[in-house]
N, CA, C and O atoms as a GROMACS GRO file, in nm:
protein
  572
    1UNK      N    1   0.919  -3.585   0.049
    1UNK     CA    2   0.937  -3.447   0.009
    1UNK      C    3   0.805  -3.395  -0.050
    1UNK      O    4   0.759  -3.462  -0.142
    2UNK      N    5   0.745  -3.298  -0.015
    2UNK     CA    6   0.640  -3.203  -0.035
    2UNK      C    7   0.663  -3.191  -0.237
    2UNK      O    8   0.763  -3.182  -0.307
    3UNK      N    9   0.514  -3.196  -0.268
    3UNK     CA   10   0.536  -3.155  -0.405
    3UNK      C   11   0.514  -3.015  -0.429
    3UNK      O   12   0.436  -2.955  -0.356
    4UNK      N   13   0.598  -2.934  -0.559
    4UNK     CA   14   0.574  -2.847  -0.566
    4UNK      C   15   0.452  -2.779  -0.634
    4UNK      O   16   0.394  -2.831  -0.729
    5UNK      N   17   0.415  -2.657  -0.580
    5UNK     CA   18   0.244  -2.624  -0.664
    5UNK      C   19   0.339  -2.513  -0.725
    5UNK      O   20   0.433  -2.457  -0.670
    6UNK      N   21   0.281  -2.494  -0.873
    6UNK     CA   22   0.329  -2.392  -0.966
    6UNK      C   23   0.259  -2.282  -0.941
    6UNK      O   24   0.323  -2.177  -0.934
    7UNK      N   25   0.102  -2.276  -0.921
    7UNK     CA   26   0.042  -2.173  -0.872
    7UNK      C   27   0.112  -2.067  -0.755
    7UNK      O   28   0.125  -1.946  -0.772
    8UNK      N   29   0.149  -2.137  -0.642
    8UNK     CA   30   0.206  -2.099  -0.512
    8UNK      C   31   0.353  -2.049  -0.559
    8UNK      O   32   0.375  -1.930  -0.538
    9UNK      N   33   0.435  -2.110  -0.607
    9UNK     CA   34   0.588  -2.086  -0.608
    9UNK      C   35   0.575  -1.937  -0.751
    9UNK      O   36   0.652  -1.841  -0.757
   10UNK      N   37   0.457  -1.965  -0.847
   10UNK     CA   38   0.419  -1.798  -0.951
   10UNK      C   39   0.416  -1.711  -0.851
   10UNK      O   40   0.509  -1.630  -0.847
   11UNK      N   41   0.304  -1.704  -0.738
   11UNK     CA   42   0.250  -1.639  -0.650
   11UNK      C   43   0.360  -1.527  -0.574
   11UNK      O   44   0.361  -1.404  -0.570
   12UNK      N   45   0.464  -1.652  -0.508
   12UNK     CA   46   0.582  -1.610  -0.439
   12UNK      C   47   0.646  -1.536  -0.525
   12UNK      O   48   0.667  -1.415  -0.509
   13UNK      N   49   0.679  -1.594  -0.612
   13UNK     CA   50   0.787  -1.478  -0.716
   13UNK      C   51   0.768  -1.388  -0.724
   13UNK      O   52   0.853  -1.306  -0.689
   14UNK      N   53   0.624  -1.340  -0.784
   14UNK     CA   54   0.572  -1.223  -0.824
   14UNK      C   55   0.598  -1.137  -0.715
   14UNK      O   56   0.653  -1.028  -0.735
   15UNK      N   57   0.550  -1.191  -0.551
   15UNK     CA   58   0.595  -1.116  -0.461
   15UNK      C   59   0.689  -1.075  -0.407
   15UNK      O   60   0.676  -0.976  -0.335
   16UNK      N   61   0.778  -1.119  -0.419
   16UNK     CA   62   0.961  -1.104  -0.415
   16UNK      C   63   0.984  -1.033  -0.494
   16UNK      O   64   1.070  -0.955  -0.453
   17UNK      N   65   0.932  -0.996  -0.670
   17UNK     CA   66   0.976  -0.927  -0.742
   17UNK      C   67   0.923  -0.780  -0.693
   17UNK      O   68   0.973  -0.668  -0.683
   18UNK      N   69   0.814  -0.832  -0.672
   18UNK     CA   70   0.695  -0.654  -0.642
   18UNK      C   71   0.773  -0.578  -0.477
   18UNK      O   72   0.802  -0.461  -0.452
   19UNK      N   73   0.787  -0.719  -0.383
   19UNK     CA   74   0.865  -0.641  -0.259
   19UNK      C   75   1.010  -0.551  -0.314
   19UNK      O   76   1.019  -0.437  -0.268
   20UNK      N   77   1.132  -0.603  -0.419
   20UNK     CA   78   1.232  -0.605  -0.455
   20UNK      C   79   1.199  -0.394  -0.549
   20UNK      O   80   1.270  -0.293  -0.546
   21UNK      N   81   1.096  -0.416  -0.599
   21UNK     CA   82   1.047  -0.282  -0.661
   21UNK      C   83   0.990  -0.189  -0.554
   21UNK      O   84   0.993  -0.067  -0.572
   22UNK      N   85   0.933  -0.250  -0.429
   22UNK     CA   86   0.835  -0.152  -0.367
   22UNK      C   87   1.016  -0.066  -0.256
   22UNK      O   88   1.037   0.052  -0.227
   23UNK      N   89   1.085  -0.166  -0.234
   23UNK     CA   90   1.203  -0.179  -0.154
   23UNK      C   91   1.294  -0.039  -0.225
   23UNK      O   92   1.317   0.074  -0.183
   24UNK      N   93   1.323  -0.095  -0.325
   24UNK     CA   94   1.406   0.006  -0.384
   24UNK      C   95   1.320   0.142  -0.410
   24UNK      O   96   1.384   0.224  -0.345
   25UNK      N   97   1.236   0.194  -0.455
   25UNK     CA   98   1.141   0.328  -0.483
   25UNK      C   99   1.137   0.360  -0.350
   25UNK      O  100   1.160   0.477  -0.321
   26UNK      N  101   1.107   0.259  -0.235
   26UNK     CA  102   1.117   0.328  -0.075
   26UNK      C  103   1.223   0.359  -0.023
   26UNK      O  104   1.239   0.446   0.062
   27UNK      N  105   1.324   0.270  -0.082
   27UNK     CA  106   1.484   0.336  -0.022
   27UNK      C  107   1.508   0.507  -0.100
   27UNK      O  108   1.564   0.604  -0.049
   28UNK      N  109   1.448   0.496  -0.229
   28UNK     CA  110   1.520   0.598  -0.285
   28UNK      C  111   1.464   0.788  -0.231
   28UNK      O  112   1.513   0.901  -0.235
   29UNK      N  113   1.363   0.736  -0.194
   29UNK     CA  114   1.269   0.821  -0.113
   29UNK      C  115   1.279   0.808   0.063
   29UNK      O  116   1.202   0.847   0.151
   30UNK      N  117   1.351   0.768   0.066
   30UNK     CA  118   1.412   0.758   0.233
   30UNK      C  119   1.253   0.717   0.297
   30UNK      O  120   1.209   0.797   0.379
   31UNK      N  121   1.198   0.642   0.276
   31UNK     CA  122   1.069   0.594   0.308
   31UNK      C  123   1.082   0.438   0.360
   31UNK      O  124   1.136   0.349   0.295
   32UNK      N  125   1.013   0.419   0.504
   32UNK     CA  126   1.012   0.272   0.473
   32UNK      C  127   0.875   0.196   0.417
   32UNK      O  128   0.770   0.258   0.400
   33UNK      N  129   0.886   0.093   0.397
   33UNK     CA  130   0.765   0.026   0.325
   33UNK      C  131   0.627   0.017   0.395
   33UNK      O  132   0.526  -0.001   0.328
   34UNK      N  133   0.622   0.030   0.526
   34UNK     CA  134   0.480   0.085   0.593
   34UNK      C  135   0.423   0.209   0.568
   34UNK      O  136   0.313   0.237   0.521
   35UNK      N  137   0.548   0.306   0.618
   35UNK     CA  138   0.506   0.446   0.505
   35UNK      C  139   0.427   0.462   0.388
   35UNK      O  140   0.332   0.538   0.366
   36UNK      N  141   0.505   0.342   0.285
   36UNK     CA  142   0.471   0.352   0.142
   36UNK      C  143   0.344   0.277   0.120
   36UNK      O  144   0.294   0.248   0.012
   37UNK      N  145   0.295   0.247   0.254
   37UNK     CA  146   0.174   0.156   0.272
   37UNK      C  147   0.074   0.271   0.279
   37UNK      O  148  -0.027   0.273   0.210
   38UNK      N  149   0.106   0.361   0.361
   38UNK     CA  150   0.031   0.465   0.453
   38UNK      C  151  -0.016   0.558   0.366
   38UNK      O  152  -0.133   0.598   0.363
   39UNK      N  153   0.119   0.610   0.260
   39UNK     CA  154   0.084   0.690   0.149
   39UNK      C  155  -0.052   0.633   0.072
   39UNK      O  156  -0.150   0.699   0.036
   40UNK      N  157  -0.029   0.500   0.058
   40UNK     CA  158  -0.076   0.448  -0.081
   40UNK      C  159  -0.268   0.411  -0.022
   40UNK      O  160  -0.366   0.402  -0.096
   41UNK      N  161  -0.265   0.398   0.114
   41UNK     CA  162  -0.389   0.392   0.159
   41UNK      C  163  -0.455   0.525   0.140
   41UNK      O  164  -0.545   0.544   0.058
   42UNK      N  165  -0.411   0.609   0.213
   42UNK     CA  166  -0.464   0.790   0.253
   42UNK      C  167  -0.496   0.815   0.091
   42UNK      O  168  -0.578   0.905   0.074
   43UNK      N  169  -0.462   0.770   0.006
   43UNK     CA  170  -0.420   0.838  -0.115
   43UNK      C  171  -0.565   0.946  -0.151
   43UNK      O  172  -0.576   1.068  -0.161
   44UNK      N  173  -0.677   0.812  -0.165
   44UNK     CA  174  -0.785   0.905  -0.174
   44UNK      C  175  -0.947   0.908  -0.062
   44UNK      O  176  -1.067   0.909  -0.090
   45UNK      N  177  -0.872   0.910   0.067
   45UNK     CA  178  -0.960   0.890   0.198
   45UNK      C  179  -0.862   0.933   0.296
   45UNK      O  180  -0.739   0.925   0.292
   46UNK      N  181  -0.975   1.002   0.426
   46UNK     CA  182  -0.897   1.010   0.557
   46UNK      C  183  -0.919   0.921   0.656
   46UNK      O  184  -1.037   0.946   0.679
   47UNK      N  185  -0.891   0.840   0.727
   47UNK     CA  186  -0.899   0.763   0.858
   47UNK      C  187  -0.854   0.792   0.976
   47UNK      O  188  -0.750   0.849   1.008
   48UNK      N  189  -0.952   0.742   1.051
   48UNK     CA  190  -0.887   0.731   1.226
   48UNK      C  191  -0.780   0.630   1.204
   48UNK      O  192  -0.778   0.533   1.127
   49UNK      N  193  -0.659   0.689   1.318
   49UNK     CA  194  -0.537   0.589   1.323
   49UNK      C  195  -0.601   0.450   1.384
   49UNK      O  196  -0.535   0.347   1.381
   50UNK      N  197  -0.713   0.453   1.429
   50UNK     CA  198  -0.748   0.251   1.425
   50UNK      C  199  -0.807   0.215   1.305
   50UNK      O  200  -0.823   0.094   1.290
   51UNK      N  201  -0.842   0.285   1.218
   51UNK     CA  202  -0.911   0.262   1.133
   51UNK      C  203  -0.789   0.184   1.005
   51UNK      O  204  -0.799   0.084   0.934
   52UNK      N  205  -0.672   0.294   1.023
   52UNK     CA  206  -0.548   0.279   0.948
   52UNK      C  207  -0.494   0.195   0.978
   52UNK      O  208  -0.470   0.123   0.881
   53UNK      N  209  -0.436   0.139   1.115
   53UNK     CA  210  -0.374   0.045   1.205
   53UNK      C  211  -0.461  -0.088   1.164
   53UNK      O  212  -0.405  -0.197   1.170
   54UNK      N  213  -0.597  -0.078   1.123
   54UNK     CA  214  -0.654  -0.232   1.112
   54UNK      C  215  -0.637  -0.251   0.954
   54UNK      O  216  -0.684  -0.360   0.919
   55UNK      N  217  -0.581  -0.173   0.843
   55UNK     CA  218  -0.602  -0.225   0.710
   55UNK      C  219  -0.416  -0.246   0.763
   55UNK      O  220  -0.382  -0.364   0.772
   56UNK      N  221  -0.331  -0.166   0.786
   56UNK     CA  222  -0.184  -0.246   0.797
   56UNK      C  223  -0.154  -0.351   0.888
   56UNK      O  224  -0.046  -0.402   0.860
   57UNK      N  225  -0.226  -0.417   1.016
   57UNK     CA  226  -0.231  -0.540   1.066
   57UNK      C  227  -0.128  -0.472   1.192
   57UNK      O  228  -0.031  -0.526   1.246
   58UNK      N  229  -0.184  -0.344   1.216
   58UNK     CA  230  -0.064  -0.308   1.314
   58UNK      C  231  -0.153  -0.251   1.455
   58UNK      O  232  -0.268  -0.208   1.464
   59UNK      N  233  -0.055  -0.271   1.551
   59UNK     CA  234  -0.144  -0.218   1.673
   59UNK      C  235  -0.125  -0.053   1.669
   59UNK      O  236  -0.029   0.004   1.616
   60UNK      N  237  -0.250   0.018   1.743
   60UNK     CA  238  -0.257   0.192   1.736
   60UNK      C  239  -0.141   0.283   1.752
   60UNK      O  240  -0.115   0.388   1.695
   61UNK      N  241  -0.076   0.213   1.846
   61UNK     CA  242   0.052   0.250   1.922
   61UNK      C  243   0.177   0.268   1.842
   61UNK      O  244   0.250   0.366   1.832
   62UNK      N  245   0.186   0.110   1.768
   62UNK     CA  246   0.298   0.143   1.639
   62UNK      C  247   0.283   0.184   1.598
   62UNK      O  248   0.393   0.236   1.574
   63UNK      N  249   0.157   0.271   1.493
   63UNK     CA  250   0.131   0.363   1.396
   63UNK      C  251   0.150   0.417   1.426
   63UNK      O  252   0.227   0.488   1.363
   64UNK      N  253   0.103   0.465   1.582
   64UNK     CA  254   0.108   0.619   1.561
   64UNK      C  255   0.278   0.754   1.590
   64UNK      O  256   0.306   0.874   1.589
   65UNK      N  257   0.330   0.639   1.609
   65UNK     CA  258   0.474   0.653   1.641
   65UNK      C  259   0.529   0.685   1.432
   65UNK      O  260   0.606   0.761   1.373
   66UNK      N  261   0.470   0.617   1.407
   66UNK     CA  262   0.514   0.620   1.244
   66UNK      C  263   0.435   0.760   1.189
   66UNK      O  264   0.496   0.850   1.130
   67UNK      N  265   0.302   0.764   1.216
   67UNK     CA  266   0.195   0.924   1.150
   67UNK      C  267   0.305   1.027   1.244
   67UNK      O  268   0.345   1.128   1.188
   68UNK      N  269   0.349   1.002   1.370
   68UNK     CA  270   0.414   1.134   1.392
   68UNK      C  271   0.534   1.181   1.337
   68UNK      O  272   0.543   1.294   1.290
   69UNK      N  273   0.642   1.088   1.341
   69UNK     CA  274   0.738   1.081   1.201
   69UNK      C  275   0.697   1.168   1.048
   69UNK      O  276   0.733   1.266   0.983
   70UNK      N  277   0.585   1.047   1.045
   70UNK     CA  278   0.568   1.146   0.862
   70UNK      C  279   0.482   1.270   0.895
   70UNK      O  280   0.460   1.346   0.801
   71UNK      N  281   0.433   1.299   1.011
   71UNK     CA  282   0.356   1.426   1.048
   71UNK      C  283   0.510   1.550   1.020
   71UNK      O  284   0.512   1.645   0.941
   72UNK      N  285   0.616   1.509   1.106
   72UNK     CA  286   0.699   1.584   1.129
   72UNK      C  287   0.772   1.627   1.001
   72UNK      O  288   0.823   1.737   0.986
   73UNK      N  289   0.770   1.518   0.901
   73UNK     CA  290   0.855   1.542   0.752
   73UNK      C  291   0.717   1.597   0.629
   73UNK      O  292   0.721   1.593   0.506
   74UNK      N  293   0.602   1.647   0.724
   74UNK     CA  294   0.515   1.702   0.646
   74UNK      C  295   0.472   1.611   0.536
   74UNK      O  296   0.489   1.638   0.417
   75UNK      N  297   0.412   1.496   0.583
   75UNK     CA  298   0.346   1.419   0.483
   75UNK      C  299   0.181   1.370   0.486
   75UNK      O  300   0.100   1.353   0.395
   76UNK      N  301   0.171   1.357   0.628
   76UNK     CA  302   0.031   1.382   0.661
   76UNK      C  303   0.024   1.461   0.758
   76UNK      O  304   0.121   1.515   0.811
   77UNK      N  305  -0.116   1.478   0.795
   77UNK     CA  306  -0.136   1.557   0.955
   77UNK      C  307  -0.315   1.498   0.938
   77UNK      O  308  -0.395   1.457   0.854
   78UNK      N  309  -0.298   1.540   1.121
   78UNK     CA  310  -0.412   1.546   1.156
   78UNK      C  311  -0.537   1.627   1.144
   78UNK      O  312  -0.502   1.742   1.168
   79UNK      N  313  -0.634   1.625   1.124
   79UNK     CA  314  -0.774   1.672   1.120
   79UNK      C  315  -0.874   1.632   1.189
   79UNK      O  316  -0.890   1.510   1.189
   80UNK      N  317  -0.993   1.729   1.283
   80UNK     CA  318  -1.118   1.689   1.306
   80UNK      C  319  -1.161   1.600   1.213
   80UNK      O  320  -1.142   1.604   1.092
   81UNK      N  321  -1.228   1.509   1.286
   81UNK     CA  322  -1.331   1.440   1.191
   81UNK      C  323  -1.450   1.484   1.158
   81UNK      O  324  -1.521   1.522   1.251
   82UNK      N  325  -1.499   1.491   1.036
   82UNK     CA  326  -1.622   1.511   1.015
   82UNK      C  327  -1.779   1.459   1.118
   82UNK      O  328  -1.874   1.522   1.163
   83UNK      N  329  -1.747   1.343   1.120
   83UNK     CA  330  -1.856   1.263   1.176
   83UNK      C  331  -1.813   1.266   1.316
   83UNK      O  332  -1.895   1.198   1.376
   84UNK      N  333  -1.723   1.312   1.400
   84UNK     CA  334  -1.731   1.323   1.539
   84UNK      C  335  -1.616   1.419   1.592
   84UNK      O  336  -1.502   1.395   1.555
   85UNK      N  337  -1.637   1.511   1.666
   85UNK     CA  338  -1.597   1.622   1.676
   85UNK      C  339  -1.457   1.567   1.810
   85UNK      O  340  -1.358   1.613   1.866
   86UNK      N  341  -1.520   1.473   1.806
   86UNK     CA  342  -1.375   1.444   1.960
   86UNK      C  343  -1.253   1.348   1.880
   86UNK      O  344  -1.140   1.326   1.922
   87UNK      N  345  -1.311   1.303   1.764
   87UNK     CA  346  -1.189   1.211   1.679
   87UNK      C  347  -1.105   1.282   1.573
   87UNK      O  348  -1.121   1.386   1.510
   88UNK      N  349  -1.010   1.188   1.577
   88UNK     CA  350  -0.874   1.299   1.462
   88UNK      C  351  -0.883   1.211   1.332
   88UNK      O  352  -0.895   1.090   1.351
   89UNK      N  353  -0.880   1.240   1.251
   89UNK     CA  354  -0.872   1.150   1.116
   89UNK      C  355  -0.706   1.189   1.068
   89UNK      O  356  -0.656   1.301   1.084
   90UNK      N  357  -0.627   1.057   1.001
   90UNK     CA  358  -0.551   1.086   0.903
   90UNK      C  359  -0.544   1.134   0.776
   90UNK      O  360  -0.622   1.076   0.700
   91UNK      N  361  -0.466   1.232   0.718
   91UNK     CA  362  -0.491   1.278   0.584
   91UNK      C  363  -0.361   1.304   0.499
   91UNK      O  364  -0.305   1.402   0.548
   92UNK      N  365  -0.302   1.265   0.410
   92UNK     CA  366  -0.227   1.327   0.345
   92UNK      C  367  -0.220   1.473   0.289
   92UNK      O  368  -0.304   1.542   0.230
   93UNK      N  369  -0.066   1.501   0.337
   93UNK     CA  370  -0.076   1.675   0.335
   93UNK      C  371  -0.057   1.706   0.144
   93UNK      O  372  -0.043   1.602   0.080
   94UNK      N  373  -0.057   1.821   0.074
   94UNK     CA  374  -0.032   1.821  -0.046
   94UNK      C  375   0.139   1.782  -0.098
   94UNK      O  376   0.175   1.760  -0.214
   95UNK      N  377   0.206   1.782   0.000
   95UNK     CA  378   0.311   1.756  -0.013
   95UNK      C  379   0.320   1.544  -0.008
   95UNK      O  380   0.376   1.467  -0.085
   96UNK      N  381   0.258   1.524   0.087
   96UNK     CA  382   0.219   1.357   0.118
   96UNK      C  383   0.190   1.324  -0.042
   96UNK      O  384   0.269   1.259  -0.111
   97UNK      N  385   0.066   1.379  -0.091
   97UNK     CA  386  -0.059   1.336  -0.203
   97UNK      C  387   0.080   1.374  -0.361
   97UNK      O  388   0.098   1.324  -0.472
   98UNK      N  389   0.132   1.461  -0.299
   98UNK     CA  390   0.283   1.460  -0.452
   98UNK      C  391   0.367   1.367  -0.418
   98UNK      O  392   0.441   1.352  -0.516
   99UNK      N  393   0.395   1.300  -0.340
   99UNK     CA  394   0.537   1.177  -0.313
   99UNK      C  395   0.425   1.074  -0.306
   99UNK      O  396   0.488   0.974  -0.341
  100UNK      N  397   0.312   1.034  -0.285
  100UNK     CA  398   0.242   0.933  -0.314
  100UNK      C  399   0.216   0.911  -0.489
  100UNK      O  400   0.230   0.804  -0.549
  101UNK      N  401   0.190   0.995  -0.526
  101UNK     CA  402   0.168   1.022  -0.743
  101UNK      C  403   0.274   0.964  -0.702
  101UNK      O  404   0.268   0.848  -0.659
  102UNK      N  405   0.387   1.031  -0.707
  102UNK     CA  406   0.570   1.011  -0.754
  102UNK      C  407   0.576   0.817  -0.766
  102UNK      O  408   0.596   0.745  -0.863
  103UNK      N  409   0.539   0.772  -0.572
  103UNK     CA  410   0.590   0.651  -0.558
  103UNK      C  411   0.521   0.576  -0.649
  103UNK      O  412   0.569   0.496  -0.730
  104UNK      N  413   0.385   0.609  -0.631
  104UNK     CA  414   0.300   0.487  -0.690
  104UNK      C  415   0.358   0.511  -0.892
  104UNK      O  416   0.379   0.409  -0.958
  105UNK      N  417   0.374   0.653  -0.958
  105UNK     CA  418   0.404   0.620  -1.052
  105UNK      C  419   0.554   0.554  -1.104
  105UNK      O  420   0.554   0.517  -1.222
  106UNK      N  421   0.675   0.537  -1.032
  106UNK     CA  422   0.799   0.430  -1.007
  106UNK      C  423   0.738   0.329  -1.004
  106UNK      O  424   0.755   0.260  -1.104
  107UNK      N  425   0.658   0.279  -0.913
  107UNK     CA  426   0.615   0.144  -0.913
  107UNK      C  427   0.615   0.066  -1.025
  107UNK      O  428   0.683  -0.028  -1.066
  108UNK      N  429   0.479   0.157  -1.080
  108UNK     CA  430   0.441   0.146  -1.191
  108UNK      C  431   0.502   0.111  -1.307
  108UNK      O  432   0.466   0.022  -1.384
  109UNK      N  433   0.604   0.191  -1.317
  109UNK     CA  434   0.715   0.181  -1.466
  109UNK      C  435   0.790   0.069  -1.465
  109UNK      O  436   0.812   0.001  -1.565
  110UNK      N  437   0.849   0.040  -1.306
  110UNK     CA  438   0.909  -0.055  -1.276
  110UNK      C  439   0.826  -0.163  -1.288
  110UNK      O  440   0.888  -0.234  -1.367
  111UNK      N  441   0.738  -0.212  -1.263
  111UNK     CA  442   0.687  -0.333  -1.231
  111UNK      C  443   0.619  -0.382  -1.412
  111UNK      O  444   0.602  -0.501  -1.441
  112UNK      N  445   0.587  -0.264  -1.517
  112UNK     CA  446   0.521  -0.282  -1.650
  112UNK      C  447   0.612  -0.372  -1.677
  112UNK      O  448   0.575  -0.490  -1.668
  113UNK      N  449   0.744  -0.347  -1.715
  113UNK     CA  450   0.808  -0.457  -1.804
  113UNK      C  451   0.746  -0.644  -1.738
  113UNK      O  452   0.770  -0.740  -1.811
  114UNK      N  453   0.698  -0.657  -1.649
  114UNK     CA  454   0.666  -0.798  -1.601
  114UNK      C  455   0.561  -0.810  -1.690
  114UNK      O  456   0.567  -0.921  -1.743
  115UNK      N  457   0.445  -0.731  -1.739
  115UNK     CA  458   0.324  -0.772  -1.791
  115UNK      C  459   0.329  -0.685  -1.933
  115UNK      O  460   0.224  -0.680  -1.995
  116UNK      N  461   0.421  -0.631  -1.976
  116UNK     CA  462   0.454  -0.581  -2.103
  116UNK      C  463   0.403  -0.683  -2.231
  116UNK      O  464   0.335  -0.651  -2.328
  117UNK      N  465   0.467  -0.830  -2.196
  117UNK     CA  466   0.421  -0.939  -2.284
  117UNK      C  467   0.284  -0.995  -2.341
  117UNK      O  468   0.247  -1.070  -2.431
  118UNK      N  469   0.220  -0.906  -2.224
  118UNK     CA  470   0.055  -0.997  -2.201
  118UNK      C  471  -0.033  -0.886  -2.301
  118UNK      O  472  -0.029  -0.766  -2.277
  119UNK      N  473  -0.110  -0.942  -2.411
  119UNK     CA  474  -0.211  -0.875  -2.408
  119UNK      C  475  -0.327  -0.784  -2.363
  119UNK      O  476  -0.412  -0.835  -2.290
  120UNK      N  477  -0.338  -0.664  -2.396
  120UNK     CA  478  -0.453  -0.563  -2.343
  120UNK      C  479  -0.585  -0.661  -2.223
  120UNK      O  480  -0.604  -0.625  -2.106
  121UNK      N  481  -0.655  -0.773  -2.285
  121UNK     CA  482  -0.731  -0.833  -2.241
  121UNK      C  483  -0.694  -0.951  -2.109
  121UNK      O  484  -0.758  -0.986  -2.010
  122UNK      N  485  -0.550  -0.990  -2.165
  122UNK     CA  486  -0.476  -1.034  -2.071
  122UNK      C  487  -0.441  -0.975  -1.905
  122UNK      O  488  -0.466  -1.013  -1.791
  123UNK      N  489  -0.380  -0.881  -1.959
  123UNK     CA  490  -0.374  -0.766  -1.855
  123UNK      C  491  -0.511  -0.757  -1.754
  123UNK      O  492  -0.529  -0.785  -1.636
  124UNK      N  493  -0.591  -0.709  -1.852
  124UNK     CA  494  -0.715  -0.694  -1.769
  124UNK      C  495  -0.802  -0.840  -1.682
  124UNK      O  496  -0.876  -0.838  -1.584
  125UNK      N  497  -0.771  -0.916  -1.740
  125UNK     CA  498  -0.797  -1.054  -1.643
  125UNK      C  499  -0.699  -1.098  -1.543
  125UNK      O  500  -0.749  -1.165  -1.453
  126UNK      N  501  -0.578  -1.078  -1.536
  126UNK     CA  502  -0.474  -1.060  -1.451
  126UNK      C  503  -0.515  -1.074  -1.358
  126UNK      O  504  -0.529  -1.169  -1.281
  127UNK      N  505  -0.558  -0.890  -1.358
  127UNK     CA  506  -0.597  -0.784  -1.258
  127UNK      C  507  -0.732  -0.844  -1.208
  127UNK      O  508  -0.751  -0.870  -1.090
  128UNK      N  509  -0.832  -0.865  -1.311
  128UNK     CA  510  -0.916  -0.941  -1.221
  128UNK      C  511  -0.934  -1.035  -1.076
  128UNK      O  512  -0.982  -1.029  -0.963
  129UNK      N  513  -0.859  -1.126  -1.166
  129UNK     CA  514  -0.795  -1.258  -1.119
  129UNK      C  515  -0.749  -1.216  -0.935
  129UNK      O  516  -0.796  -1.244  -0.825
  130UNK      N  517  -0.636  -1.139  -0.984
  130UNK     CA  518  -0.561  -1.056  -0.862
  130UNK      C  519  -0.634  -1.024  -0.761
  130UNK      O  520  -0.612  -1.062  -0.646
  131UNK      N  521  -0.732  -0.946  -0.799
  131UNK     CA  522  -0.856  -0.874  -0.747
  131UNK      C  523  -0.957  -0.945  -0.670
  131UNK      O  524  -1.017  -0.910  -0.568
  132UNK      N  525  -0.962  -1.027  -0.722
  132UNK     CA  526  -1.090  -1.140  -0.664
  132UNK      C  527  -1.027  -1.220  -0.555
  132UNK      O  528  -1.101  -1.250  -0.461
  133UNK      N  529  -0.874  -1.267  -0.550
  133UNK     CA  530  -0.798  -1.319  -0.469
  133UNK      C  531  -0.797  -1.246  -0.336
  133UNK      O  532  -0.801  -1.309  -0.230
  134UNK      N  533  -0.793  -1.139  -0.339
  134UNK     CA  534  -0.739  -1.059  -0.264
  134UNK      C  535  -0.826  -1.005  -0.181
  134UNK      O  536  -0.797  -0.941  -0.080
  135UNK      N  537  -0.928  -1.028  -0.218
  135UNK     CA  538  -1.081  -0.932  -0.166
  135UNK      C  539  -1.122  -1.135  -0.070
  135UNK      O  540  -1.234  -1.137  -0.019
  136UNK      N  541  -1.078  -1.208  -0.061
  136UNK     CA  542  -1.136  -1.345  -0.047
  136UNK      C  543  -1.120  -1.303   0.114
  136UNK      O  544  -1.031  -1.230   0.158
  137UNK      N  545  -1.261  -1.386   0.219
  137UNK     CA  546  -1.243  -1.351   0.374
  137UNK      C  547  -1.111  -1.418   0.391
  137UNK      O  548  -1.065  -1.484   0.297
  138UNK      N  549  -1.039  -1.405   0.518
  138UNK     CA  550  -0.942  -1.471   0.557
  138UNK      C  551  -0.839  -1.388   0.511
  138UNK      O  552  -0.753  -1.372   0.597
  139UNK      N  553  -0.812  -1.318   0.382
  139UNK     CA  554  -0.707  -1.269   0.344
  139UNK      C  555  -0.693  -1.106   0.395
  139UNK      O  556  -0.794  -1.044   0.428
  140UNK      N  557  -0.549  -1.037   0.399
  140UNK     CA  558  -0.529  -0.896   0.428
  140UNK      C  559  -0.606  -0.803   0.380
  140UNK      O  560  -0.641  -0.711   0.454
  141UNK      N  561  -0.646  -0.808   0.254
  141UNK     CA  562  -0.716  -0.715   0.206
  141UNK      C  563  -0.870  -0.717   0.189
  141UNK      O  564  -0.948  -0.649   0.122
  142UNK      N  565  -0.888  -0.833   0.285
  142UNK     CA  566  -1.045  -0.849   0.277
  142UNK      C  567  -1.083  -0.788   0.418
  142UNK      O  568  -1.202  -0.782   0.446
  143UNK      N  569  -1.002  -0.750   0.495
  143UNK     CA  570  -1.049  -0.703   0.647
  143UNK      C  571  -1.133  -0.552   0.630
  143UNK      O  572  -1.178  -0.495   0.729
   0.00000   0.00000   0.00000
């Protein structure tokens, strides 16, 4: 039998707890959790849908079936791009950029009571910690 690593099985939890918070704030907002991906990327930048499609691990095609959806419920839309006049960039509409505040601040409230316990300095090494993990090659958020 495999031994257990405490690091890995913290790791998991945390993520089960954070999916269990991101799940419910997206149900309550009739949103699904790629959406709440989409919001939370655009938040303060516009992208080409490959540009968007390569930070969610998704092919052009699925996205863009999803940007026309939230195009249609007025959450983003399309725009010329600055830097090339034949490409469309994604953008959150002002209506998108107010239900993105909203989600990300639920998150937020919801997820404090987990690190409520930890010291100011604590906190902030956490996040470090978090940060440095996450940015590592090989991982999602290092692409």
């Amino acid at each position: 039998m495999e031994e257990a690593d405490p690091l890995t099985d913290a790791l998991v939890q945390s993520a089960f707890e954070t999916i269990a918070v991101l799940s419910r704030v997206s149900a309550e907002h009739d949103l699904s959790l790629t959406l709440v991906r989409v919001l939370g990327i655009l938040r303060d930048r516009r992208l080409r849908i490959s540009a968007l499609a390569g930070f969610l691990g998704l092919e052009r095609s699925t996205l863009s079936g999803l940007v026309d959806r939230a195009a249609r419920r007025g959450l983003v839309e399309r725009l010329p791009s600055a830097s090339d006049r034949r490409a469309v960039e994604i953008a959150l509409t002002a209506a998108g950029r107010q239900l993105a505040t909203s989600v990300a601040a639920e998150v937020r409230q919801a997820l404090a009571p987990h690190t409520a316990s930890l010291a100011p300095a604590d906190r902030r090494r956490l996040q470090q910690l978090l940060e440095r993990t996450l940015t590592q090659p090989g991982t999602g958020a290092a692409k």
